[in-house]
N, C-alpha and C positions, 0 to 999 in steps of 0.2 A: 823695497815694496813701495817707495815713493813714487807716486803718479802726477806728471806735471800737468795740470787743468788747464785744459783747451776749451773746453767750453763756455767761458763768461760768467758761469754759474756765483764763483768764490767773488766775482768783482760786481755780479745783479745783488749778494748776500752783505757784502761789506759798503753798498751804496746803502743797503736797507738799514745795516744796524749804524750808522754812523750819524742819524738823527738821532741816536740813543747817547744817553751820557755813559760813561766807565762805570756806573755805580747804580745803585739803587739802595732806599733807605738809608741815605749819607755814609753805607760802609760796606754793601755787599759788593763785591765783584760782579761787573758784566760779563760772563764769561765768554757767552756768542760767538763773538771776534774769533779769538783764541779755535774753539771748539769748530766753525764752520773751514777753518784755514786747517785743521785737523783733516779732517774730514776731506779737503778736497786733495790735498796731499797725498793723500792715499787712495785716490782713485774712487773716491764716495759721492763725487760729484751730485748725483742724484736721490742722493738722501741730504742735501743740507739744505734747503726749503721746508723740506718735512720737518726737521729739526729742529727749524728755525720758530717754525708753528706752535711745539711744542712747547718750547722756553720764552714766548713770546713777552706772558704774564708779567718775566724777569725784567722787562724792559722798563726805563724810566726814558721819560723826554732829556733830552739834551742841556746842559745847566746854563744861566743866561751868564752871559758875558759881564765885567766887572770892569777891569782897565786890561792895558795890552804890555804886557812883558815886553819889556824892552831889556837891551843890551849895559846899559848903567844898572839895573834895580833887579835883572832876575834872584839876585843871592837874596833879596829881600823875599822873595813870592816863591821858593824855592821849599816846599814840603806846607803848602798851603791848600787844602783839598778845595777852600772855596774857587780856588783860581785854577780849578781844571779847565774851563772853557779856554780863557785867557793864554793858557801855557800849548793848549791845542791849537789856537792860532797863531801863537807862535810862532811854532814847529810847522804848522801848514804853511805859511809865510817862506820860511827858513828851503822847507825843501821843494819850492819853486824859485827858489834864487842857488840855488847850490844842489850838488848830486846828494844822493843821499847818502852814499858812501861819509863823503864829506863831511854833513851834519851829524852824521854818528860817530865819525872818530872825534869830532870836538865836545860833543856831549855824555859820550860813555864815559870816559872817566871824569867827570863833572856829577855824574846819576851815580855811578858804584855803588859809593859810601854808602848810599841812602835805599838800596835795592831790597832794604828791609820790608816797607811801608806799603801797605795795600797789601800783608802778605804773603808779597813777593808778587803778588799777583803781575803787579806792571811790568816788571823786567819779563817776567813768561811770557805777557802779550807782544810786548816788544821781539822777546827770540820767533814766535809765529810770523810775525809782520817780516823781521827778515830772510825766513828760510823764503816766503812767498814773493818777496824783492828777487833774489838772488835767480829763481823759477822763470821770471820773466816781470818788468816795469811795467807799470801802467800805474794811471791816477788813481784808479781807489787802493789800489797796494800803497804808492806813497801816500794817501789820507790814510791809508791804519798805521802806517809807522808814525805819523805826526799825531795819531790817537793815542798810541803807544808810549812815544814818548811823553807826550803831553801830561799822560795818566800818573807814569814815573815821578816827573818832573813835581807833580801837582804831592802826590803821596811820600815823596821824598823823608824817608826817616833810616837816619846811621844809628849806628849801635856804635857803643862804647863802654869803658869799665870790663873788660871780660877776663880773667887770667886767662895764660896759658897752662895746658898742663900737658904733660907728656903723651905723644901719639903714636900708636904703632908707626910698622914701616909702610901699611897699607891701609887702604883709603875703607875697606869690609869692616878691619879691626879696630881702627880710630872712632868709626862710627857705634861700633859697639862699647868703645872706652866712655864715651860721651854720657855725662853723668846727667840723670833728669834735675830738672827744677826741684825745687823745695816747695810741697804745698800747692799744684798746677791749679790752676784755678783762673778761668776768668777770660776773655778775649785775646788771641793774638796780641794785644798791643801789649796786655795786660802779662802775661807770659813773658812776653821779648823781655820787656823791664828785669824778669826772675834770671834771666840767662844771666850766669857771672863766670861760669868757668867752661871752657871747652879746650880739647885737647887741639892743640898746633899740630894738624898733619901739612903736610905740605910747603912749611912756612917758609921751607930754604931756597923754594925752585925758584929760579929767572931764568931760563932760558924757556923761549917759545915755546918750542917744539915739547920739552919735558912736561910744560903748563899744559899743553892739549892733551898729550898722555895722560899726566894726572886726573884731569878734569873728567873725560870718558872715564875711567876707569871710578870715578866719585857716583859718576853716572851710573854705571852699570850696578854698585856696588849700596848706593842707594833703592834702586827698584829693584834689583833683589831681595833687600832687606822689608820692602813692603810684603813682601808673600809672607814673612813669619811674625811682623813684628803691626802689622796695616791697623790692627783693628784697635791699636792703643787711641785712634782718632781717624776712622777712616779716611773721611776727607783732609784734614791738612796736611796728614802724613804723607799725602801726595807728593804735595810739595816740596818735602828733600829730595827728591827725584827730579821733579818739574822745574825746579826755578836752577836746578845746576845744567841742565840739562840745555834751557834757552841760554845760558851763556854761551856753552857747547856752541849749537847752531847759530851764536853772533860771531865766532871768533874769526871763521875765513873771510868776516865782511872788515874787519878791524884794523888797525896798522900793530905788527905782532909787540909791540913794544907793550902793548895794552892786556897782552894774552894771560901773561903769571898776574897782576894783580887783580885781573878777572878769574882765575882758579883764586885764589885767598878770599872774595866776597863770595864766592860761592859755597865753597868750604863752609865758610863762617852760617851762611846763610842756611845750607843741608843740618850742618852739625846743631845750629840753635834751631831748627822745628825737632828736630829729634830731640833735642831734650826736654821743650818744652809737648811734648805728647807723647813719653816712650811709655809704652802698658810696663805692666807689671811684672811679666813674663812674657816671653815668645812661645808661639804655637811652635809643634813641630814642622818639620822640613815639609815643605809643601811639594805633593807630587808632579814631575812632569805629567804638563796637558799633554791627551791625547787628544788633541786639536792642532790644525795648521794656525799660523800667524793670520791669516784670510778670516777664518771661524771664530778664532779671540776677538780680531775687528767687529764682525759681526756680532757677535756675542754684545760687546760693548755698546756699540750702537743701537741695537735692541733696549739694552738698560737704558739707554739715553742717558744719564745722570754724567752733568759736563765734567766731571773728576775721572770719572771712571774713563771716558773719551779718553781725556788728555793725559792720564798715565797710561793707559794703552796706544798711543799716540809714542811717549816716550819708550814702551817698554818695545814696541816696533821696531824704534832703533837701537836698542841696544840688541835684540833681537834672538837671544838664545831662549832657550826651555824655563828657567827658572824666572824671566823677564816675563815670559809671557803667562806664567804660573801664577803671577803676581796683578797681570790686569786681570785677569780671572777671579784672584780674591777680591781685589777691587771689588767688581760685578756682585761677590756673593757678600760682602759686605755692606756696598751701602744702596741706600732707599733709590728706584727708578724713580727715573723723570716720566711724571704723568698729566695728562693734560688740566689745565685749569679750570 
């Protein structure tokens, strides 16, 4: 269903938001970036202005600059939000002296550990920025991957302390082993801390090719699981779907050596928001829509609410009935985006 945008639209959209900062309120996500690079993917071209209008409100100015990451001292400024600006120039520097190929094989496994932070949010903006690289180059695509990274870079927080504990053989059942927090309470950040035990699926793969298999298949098995399980936290539950999902769409850009322990941060990543937000029970088995993949779009984009986009966005590609069952719940789950 991928439509690759001809028209200028995603690159007039990503000049517009790129005077905005990653954030708003020192902590919300910009999601924009992400949601208009959605959108034009899919042949929406002409609804992302509209859209753009809509979440305008969301936007903050740009954050001023501090000093410049340099090559001796980034371990220092490394999961520092003040130095988003800083870490943005960077990366803009970085990818007008080298391809960008390039600058991601050196920095992706440098960002991993830390694909916690913001969310997950940064590593999702980052997989957008390069399904839209991979589409076709141009400057404002390279300024959103140097946004993207930048954002990573700036929110940088690893997890640690987690046992392992025993995982099914598949990626549907490991995710239903996965035992909730004790006492969920409190912000993402504040959650993460609670994660201490998840089960080890996956934890034996190296070889490439099994890590891409595994990883879709985390994928699929994830947004799945949102059609019965969505409404333990509408919105972040998104994100075991979403942030396995942009590794997915990093990995043919990557050198494959990087592929398995990109499946094990994402693992890590699906498995700890599922337990930090799993309800109490599961609904029952959600009916196949009598809806095309076209009308789900639609559907979503009517809600506007940038979650529901971007797991309809993912459930796109993973692309069967029960995928699309689940942007749907989305939809009847959580609050439309309305104007300011």
């Amino acid at each position: 269903m991928d439509t690759h945008d001809t028209t200028g639209t995603l690159e007039e959209a990503l000049e517009r938001l790129h005077a905005s900062g990653p954030e708003r309120l020192g902590r919300l996500t910009n999601h924009a970036p992400m949601v208009v690079e959605a959108l034009a993917a899919h042949g929406r071209s002409g609804a992302v202005h509209r859209w753009l209008d809509l979440y305008r409100h969301k936007l903050e100015d740009f954050p001023a600059a501090s000093a410049p990451v340099t090559d001796g001292d980034w371990r220092e400024a490394l999961g520092d939000p003040r130095r988003a600006a800083d870490w943005i120039a960077h990366f803009t520097r970085a990818l007008t002296e080298q391809p960008w190929r390039d600058v991601l094989a050196v920095w992706w496994p440098r960002l991993l550990p830390g694909m916690y932070g913001g969310s997950t949010h940064p590593v999702i903006r980052v997989g957008h920025a390069v399904r839209a690289l991979e589409a076709g180059e141009n400057a404002p695509r390279l300024a959103e991957l140097a946004h993207g990274l930048g954002y990573w870079a700036a929110r940088h927080r690893p997890v640690s302390g987690i046992a392992s504990l025993p995982a099914a053989p598949d990626a549907a059942r490991s995710l239903d082993a996965v035992p909730p927090i004790d006492a969920p309470r409190g912000r993402f950040t504040d959650r993460l801390t609670a994660v201490r035990r998840l089960p080890l699926w996956a934890g034996d793969v190296t070889d490439p090719d099994t890590a891409r298999a595994r990883l879709t298949e985390l994928v699929r098995a994830a947004t799945h699981r949102y059609a019965t399980h969505g409404h333990g936290e509408e919105t972040m539950l998104v994100h075991a779907a979403t942030a396995p999902n942009a590794v997915l769409r990093a990995l043919a850009s990557l050198p494959r050596e990087l592929w398995a322990p990109s499946l094990h941060a994402a693992w890590t990543a699906s498995a700890a928001v599922t337990a930090m937000y799993a309800p109490a029970e599961p609904v029952a088995v959600v009916p196949a829509p009598d809806r095309t993949a076209e009308e789900v779009l639609e559907a979503a984009l009517a809600h506007g609410d940038e979650h529901v986009i971007k797991l309809t966005d993912t459930a796109l590609d993973v692309g069967d009935e029960r995928a699309l069952a689940a942007a749907l719940r989305a939809v009847e789950l959580s609050e439309p985006l309305v104007p300011n």
